[in-house]
Backbone and ligand atoms as CSV (ligand in chain L), in Angstrom:
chain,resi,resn,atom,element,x,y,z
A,1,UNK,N,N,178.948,38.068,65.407
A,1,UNK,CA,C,178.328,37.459,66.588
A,1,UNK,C,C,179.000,37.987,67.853
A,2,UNK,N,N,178.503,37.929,69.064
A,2,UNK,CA,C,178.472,38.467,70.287
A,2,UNK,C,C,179.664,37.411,70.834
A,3,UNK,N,N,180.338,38.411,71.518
A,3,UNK,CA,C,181.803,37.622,71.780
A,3,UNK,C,C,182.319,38.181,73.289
A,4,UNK,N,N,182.478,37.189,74.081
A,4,UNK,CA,C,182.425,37.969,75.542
A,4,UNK,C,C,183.617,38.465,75.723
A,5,UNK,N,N,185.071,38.267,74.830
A,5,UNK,CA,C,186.261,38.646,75.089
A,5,UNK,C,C,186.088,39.978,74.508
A,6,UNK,N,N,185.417,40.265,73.390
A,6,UNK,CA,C,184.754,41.589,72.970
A,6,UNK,C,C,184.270,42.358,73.576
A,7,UNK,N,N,182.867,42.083,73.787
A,7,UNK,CA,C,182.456,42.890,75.419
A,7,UNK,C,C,183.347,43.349,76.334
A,8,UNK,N,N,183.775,42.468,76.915
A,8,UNK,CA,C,185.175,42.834,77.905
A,8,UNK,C,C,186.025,44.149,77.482
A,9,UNK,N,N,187.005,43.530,76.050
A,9,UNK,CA,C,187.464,44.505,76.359
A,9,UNK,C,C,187.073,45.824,75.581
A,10,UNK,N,N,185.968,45.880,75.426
A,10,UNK,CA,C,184.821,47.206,74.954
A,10,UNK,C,C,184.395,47.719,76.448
A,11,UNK,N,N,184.363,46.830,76.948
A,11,UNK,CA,C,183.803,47.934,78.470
A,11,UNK,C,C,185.271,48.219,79.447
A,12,UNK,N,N,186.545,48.094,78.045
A,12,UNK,CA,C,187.772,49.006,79.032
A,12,UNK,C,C,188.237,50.144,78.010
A,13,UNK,N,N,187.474,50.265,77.181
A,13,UNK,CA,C,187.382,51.539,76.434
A,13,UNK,C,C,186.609,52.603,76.729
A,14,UNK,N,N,187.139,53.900,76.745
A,14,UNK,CA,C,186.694,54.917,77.210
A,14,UNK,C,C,184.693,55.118,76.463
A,15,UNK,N,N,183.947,55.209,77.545
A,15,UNK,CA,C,182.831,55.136,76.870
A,15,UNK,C,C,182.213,55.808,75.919
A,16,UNK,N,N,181.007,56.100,75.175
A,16,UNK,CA,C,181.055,57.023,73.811
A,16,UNK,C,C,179.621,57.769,74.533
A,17,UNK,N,N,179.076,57.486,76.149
A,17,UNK,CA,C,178.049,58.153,76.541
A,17,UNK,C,C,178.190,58.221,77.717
A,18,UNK,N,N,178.505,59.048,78.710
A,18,UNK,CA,C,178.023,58.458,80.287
A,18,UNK,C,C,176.727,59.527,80.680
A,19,UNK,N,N,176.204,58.935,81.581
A,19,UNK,CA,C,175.035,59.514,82.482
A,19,UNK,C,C,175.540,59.907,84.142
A,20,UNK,N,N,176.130,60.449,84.896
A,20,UNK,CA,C,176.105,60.979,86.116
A,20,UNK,C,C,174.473,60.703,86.973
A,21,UNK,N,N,174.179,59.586,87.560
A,21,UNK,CA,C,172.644,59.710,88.374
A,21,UNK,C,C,173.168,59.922,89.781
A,22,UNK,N,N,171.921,60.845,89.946
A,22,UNK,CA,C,172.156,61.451,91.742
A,22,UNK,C,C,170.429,61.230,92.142
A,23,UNK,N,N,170.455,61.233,93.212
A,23,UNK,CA,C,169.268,60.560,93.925
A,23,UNK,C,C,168.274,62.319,94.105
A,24,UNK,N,N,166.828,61.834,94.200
A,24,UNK,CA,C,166.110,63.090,94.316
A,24,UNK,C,C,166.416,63.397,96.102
A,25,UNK,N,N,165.666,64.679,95.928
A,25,UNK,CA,C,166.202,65.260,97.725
A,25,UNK,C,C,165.727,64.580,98.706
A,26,UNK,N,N,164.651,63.349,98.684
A,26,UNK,CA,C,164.303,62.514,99.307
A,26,UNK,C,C,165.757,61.031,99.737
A,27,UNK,N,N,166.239,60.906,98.301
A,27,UNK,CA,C,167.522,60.092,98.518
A,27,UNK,C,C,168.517,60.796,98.183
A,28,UNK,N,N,168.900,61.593,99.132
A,28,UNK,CA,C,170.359,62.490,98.341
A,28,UNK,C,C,171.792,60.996,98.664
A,29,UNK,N,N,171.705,60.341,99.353
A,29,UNK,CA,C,172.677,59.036,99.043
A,29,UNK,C,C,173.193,58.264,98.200
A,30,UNK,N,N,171.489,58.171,96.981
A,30,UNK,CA,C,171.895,57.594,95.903
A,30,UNK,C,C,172.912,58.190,94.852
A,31,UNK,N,N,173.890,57.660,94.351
A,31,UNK,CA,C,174.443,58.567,92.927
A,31,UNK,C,C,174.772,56.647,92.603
A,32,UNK,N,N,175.300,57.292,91.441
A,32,UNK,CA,C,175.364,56.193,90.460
A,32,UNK,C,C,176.025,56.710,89.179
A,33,UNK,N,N,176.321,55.689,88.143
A,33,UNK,CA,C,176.984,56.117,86.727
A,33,UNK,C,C,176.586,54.728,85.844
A,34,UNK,N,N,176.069,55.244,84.597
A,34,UNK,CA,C,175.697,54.295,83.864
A,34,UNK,C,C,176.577,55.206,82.181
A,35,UNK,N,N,177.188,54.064,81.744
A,35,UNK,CA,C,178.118,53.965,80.719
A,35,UNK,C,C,177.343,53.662,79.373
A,36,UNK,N,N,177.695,54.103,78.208
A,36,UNK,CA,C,177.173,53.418,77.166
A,36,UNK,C,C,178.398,53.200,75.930
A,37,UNK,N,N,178.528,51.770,75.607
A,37,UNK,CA,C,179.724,52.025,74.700
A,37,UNK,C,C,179.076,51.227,73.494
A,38,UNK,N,N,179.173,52.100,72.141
A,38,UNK,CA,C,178.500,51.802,71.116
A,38,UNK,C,C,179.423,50.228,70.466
A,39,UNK,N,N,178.531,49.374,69.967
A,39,UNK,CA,C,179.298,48.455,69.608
A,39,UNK,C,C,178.920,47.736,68.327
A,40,UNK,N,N,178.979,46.739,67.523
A,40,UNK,CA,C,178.858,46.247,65.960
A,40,UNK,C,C,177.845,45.700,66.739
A,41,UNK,N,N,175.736,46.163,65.681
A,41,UNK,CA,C,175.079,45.656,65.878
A,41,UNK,C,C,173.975,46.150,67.603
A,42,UNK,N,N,174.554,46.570,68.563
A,42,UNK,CA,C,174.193,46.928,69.434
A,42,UNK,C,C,175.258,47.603,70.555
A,43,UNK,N,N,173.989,48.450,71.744
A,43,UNK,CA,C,175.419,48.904,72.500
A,43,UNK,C,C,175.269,48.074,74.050
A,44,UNK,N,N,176.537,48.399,74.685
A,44,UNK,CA,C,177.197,47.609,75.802
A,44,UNK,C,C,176.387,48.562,76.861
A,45,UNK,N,N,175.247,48.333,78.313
A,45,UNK,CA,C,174.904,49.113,79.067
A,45,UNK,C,C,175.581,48.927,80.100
A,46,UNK,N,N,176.683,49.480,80.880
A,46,UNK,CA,C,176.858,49.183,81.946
A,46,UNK,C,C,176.589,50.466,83.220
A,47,UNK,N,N,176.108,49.670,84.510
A,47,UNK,CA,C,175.762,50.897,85.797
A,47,UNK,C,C,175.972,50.207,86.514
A,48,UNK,N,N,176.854,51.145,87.404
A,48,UNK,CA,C,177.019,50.797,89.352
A,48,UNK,C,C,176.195,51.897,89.895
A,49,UNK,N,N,175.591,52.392,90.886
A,49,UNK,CA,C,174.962,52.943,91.609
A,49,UNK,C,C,174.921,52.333,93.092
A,50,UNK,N,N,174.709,53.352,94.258
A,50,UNK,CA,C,175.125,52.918,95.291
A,50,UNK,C,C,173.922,53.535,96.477
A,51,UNK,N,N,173.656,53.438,97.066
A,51,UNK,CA,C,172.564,54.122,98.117
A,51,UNK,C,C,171.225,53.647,97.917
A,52,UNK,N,N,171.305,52.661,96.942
A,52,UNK,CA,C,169.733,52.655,96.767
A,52,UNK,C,C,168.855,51.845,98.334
A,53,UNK,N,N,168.017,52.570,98.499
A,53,UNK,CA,C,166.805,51.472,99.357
A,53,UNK,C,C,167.299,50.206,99.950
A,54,UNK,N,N,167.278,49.992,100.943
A,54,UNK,CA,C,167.148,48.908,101.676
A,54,UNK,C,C,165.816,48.084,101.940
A,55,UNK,N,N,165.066,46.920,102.045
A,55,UNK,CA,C,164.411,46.608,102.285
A,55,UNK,C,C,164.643,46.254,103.744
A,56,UNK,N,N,164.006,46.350,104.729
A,56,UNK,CA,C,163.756,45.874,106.148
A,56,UNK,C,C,163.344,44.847,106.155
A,57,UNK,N,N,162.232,43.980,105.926
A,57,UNK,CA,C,161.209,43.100,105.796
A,57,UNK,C,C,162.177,41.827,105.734
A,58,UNK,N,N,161.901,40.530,106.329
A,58,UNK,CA,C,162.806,39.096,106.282
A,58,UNK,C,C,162.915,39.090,104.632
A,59,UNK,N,N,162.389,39.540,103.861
A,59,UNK,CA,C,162.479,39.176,102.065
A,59,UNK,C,C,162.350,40.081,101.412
A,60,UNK,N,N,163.117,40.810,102.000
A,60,UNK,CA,C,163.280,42.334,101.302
A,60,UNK,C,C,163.722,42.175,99.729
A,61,UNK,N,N,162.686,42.812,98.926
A,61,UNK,CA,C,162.997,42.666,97.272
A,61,UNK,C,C,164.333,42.939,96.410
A,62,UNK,N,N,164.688,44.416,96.971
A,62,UNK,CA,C,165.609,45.300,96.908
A,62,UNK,C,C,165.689,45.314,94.965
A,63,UNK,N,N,164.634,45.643,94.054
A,63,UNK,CA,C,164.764,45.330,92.772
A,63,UNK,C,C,164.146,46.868,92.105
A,64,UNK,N,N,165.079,47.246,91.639
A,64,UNK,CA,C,164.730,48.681,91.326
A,64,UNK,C,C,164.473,48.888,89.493
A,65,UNK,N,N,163.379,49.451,89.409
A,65,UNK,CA,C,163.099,49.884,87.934
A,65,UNK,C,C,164.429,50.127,87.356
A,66,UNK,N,N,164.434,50.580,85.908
A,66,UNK,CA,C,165.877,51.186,85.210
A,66,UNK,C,C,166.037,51.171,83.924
A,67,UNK,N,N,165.465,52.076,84.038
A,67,UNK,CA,C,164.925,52.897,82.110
A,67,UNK,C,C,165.299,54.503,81.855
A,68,UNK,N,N,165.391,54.213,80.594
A,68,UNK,CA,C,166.074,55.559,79.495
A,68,UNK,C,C,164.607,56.297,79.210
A,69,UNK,N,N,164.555,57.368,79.742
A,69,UNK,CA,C,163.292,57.895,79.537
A,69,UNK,C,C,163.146,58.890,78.114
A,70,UNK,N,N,161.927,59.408,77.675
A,70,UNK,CA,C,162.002,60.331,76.845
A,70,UNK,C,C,162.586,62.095,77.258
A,71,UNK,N,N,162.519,62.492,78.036
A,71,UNK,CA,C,162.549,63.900,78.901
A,71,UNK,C,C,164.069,63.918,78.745
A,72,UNK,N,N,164.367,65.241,78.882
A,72,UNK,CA,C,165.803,65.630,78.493
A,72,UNK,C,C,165.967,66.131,79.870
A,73,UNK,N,N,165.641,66.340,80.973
A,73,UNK,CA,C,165.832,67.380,82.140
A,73,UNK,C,C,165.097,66.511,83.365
A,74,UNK,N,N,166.415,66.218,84.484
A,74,UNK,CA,C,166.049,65.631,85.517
A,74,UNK,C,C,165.469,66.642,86.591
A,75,UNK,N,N,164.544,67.226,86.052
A,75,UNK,CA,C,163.808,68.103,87.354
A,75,UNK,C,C,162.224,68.197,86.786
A,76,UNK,N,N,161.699,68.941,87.745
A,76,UNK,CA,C,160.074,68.560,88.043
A,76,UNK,C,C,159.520,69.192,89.339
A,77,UNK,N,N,158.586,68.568,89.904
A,77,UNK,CA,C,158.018,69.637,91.127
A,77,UNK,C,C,157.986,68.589,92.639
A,78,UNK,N,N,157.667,69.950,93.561
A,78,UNK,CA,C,158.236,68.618,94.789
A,78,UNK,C,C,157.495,67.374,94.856
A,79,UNK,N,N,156.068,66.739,94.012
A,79,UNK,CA,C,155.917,65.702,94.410
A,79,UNK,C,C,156.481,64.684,93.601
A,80,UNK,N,N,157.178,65.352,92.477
A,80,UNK,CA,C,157.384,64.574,91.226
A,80,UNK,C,C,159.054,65.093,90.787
A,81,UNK,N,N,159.570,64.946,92.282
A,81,UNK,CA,C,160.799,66.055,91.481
A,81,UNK,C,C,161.714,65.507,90.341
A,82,UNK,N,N,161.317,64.266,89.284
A,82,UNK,CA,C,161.540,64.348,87.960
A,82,UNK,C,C,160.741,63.915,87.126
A,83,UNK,N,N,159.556,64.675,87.057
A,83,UNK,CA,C,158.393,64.652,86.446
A,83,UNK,C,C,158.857,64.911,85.089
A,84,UNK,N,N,159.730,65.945,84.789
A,84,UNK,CA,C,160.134,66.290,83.485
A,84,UNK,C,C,161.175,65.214,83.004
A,85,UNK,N,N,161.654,64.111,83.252
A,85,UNK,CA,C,161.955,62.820,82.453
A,85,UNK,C,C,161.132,62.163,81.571
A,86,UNK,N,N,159.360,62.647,81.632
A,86,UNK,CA,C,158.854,61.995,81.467
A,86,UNK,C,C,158.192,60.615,81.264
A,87,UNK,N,N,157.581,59.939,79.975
A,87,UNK,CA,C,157.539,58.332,79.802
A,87,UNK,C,C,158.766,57.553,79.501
A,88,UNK,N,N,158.973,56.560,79.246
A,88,UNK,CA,C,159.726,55.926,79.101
A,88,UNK,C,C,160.098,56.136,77.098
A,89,UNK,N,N,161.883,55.921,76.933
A,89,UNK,CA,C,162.090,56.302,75.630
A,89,UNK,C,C,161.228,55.077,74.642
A,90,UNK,N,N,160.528,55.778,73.945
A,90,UNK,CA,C,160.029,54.945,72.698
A,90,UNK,C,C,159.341,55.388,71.796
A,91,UNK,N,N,161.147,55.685,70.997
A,91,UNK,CA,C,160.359,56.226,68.938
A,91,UNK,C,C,159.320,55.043,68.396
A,92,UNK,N,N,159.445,53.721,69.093
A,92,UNK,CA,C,158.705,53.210,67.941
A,92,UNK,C,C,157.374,52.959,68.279
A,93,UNK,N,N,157.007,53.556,69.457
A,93,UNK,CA,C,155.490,54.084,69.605
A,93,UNK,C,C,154.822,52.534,69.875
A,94,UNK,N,N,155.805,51.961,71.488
A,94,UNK,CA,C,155.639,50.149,71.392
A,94,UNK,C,C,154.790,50.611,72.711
A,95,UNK,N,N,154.292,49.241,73.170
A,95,UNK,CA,C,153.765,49.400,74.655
A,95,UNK,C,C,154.852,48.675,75.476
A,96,UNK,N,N,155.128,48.753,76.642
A,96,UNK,CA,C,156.193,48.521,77.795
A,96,UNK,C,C,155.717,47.102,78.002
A,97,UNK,N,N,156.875,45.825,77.911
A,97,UNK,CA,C,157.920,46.839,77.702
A,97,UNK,C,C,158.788,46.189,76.840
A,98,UNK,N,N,158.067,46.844,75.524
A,98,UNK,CA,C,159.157,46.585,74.196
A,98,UNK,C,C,159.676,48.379,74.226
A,99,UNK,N,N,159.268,48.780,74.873
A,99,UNK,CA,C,160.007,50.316,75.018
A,99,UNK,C,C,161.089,50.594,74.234
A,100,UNK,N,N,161.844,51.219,73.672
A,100,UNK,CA,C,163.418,51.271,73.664
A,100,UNK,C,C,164.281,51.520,74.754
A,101,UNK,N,N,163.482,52.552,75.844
A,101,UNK,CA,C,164.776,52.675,77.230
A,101,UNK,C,C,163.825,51.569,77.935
A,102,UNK,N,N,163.227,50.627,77.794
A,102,UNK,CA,C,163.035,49.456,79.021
A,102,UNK,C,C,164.813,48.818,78.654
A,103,UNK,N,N,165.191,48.304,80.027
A,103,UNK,CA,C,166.636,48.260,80.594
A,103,UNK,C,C,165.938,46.689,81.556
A,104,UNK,N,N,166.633,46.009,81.960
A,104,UNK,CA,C,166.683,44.912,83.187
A,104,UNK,C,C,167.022,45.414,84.053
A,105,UNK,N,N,166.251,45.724,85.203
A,105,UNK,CA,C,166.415,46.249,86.421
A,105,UNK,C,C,167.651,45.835,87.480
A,106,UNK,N,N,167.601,47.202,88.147
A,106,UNK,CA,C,168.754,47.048,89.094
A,106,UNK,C,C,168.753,46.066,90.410
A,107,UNK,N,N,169.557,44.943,90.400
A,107,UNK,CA,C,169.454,44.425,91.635
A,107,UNK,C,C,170.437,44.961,93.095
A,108,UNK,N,N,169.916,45.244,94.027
A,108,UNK,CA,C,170.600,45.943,95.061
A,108,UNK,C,C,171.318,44.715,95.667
A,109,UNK,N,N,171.890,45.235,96.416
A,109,UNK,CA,C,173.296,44.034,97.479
A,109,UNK,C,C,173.708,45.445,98.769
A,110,UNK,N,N,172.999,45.366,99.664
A,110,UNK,CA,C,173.010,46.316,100.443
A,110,UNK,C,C,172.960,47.907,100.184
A,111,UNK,N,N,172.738,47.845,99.249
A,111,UNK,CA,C,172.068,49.328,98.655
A,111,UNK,C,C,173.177,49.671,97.237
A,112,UNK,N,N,173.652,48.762,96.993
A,112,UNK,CA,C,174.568,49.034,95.491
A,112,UNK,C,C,174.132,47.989,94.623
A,113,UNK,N,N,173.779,48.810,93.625
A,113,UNK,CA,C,173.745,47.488,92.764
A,113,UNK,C,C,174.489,47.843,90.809
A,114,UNK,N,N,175.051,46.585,90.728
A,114,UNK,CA,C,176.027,46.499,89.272
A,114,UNK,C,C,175.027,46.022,88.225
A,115,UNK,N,N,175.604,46.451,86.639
A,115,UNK,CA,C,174.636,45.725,85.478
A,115,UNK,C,C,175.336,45.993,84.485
A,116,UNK,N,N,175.301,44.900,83.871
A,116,UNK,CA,C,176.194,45.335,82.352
A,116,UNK,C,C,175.306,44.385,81.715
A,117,UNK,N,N,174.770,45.212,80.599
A,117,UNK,CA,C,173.947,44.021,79.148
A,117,UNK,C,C,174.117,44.644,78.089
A,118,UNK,N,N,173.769,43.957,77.221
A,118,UNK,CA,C,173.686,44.256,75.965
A,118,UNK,C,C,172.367,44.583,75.112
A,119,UNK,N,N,171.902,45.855,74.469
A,119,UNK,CA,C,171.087,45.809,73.959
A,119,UNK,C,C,171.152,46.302,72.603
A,120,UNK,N,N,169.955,46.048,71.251
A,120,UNK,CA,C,169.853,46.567,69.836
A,120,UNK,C,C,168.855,47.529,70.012
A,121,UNK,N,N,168.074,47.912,71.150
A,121,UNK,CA,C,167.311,48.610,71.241
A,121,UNK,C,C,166.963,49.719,70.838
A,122,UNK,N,N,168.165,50.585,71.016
A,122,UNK,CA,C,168.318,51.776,70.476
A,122,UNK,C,C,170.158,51.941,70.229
A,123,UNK,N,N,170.923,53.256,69.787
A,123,UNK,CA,C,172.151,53.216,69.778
A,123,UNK,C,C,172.664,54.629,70.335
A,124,UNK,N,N,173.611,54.361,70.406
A,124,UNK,CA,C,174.187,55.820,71.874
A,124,UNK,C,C,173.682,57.294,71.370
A,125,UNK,N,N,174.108,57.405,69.881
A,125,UNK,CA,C,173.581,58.492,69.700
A,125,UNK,C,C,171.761,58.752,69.555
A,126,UNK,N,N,171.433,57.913,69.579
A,126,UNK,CA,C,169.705,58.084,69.684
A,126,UNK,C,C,169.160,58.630,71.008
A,127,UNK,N,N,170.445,57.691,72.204
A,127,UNK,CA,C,169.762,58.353,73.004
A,127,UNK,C,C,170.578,59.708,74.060
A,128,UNK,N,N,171.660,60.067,73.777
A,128,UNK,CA,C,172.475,61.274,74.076
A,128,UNK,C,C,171.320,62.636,74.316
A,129,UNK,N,N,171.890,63.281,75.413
A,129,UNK,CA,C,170.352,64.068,76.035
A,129,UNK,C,C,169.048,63.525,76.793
A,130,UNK,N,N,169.113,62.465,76.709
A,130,UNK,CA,C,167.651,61.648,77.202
A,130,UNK,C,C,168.093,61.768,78.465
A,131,UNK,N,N,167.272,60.863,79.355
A,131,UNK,CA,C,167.463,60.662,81.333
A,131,UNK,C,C,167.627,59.002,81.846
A,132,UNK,N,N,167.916,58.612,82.272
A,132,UNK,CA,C,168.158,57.335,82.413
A,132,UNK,C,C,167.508,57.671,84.293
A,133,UNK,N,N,166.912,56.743,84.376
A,133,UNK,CA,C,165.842,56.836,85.669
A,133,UNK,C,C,166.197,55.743,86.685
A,134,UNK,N,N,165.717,55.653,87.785
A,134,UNK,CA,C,166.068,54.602,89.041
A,134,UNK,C,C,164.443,55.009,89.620
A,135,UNK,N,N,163.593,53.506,89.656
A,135,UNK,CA,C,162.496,53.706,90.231
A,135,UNK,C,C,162.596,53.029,91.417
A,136,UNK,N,N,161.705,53.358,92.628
A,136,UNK,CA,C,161.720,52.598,93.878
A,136,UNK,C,C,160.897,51.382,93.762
A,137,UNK,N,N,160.246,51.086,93.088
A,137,UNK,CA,C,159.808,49.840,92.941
A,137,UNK,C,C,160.398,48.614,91.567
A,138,UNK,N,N,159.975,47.359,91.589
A,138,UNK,CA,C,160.383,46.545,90.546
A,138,UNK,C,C,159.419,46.858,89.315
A,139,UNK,N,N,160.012,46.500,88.071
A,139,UNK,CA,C,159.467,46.335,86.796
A,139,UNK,C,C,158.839,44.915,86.877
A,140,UNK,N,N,157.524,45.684,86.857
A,140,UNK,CA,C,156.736,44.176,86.108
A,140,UNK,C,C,156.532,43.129,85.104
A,141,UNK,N,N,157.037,44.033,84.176
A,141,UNK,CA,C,156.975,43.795,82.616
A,141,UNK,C,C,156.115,43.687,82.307
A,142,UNK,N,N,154.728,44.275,82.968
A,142,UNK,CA,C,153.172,43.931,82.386
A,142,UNK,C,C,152.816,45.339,82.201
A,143,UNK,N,N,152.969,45.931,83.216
A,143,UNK,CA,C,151.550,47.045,83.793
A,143,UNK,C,C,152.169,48.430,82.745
A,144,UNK,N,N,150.927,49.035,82.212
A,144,UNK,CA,C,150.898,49.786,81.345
A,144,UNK,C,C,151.160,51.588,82.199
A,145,UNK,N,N,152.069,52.697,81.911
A,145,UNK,CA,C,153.028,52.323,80.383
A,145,UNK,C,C,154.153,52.237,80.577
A,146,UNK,N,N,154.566,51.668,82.388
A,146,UNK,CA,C,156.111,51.870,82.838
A,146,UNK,C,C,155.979,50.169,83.785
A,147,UNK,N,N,155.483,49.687,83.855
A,147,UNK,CA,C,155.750,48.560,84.569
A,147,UNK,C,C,155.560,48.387,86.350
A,148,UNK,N,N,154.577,49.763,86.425
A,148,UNK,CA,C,154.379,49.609,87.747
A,148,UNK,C,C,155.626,49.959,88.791
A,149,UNK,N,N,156.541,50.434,88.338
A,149,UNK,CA,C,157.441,50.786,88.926
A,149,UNK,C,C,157.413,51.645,90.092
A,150,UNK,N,N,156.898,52.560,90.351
A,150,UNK,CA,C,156.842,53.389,91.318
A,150,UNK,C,C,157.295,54.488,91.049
A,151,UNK,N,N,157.390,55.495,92.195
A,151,UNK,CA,C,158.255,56.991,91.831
A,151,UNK,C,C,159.822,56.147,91.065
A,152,UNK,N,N,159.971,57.926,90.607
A,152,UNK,CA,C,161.599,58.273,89.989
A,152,UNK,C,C,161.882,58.652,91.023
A,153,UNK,N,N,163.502,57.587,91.786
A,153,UNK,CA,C,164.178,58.363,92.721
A,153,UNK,C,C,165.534,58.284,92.186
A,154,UNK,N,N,166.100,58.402,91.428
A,154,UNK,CA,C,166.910,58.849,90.793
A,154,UNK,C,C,167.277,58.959,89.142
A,155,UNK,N,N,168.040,60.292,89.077
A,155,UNK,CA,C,168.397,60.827,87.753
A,155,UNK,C,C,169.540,61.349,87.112
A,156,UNK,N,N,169.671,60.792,86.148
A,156,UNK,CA,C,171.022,61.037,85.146
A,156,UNK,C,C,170.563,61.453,83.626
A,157,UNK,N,N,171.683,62.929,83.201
A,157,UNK,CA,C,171.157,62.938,81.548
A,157,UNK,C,C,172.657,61.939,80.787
A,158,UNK,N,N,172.125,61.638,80.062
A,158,UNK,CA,C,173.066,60.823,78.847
A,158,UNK,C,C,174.134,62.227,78.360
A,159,UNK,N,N,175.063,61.637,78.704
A,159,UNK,CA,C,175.496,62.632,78.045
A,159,UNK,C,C,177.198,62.168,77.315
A,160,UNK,N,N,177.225,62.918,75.811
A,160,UNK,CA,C,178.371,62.371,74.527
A,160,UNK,C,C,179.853,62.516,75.580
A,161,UNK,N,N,180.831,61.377,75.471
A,161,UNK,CA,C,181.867,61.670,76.195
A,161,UNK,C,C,183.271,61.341,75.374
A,162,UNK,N,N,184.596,61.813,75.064
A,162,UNK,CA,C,185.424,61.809,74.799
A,162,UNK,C,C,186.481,62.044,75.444
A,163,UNK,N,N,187.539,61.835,74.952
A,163,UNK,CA,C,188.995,62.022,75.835
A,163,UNK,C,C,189.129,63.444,76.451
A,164,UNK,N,N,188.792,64.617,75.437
A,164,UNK,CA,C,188.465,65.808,76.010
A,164,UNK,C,C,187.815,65.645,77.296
A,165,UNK,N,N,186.863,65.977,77.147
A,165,UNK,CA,C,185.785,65.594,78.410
A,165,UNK,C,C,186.666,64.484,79.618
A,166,UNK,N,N,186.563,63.860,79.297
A,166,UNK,CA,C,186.771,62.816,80.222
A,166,UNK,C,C,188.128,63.392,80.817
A,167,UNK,N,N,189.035,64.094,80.539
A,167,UNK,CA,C,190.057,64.403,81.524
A,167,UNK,C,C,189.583,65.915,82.174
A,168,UNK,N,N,188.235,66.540,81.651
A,168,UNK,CA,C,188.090,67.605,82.426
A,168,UNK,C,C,187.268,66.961,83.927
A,169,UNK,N,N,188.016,67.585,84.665
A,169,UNK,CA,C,187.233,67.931,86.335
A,169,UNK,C,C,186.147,67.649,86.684
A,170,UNK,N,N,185.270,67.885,85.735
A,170,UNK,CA,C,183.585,67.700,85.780
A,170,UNK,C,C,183.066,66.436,86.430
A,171,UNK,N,N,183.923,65.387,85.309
A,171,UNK,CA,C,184.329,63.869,85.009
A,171,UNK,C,C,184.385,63.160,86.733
A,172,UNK,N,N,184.983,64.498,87.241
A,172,UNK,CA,C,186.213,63.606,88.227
A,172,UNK,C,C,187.260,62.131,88.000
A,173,UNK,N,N,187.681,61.629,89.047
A,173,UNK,CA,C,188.896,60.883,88.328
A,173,UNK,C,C,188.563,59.605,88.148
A,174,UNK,N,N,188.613,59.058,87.187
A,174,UNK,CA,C,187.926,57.915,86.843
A,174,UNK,C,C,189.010,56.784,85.745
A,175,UNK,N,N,190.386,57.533,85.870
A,175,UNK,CA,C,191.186,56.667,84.755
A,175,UNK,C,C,191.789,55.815,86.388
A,176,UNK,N,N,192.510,54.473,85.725
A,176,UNK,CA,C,193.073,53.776,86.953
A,176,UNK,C,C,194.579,54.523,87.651
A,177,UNK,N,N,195.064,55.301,86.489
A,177,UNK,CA,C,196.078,56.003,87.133
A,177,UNK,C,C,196.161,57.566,87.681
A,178,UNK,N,N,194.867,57.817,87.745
A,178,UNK,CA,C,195.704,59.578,88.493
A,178,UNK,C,C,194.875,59.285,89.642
L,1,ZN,ZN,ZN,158.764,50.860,79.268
């Protein structure tokens, strides 16, 4: 059973997936990092991201899509510049959004927004190579086959991470001590 002292300290273990998301050339502000740490039964999702959208309006929504897509490659053409993420991930051929990459959307707080959940949905290695997406609009949870979300304005590939990795440069510095 699901144990929050577990969780915890599973999300201070080095993760077993990260994703790097950077905003399309429309939001070059946004970047972000979404973690995946495999765990008994399901895995741990956690993402900070920062730049997203502001709403102006007295009731500004600020509620951003945030799904694991099928497409291996965050690029595409200028109206769609990640058209090649394609639909949303789902081997089991569900409608949205029993998806496997449907995710609980990002809530913003002046253009950053945090998330950590838990899902059985899929498991890290299923989805390693895939794209993990940031839409400008909210998930509906109705509308067929992404939830009405809006454009992709930002993109990250999943990608396998280890101690190797993680102390190369690429990474940048991300342990609490260097
Ligand atoms: Zn979906």
């Amino acid at each position: 059973m699901l144990d929050l002292n577990t969780i915890q300290n599973t999300a201070r273990r080095i993760p077993d997936a990260q994703a790097v998301i950077k905003g399309s050339s429309a939001y070059p502000q946004l970047r972000g990092t979404m973690r995946l740490h495999q765990m008994e039964g399901g895995v741990l999702v956690t993402a900070l991201v920062h730049g997203l959208p502001q709403g102006e309006d007295s009731c500004p929504v600020n509620i951003f899509g945030f799904h694991i897509h099928e497409g291996k490659a965050c690029t595409g053409t200028d109206q769609e510049p990640f058209a090649n993420a394609d639909g949303h991930f789902n081997p089991g051929n569900c409608p949205h959004p029993a998806h496997a990459g449907d995710m609980p959307p990002l809530f913003g707080n002046r253009g950053s927004a945090y998330l950590s959940f838990f899902t059985d949905r899929f498991t890290v290695s299923q989805v390693i190579g895939h794209t993990v997406i940031v839409h400008l609009h909210r998930d509906d949870f109705t509308t067929q086959p992404s939830g009405d979300s809006g454009p992709m304005i930002a993109c990250g590939i999943i990608e396998r991470t280890g101690w190797q990795q993680w102390q190369q440069p690429r990474w940048g510095c991300v342990m609490p001590n260097c």
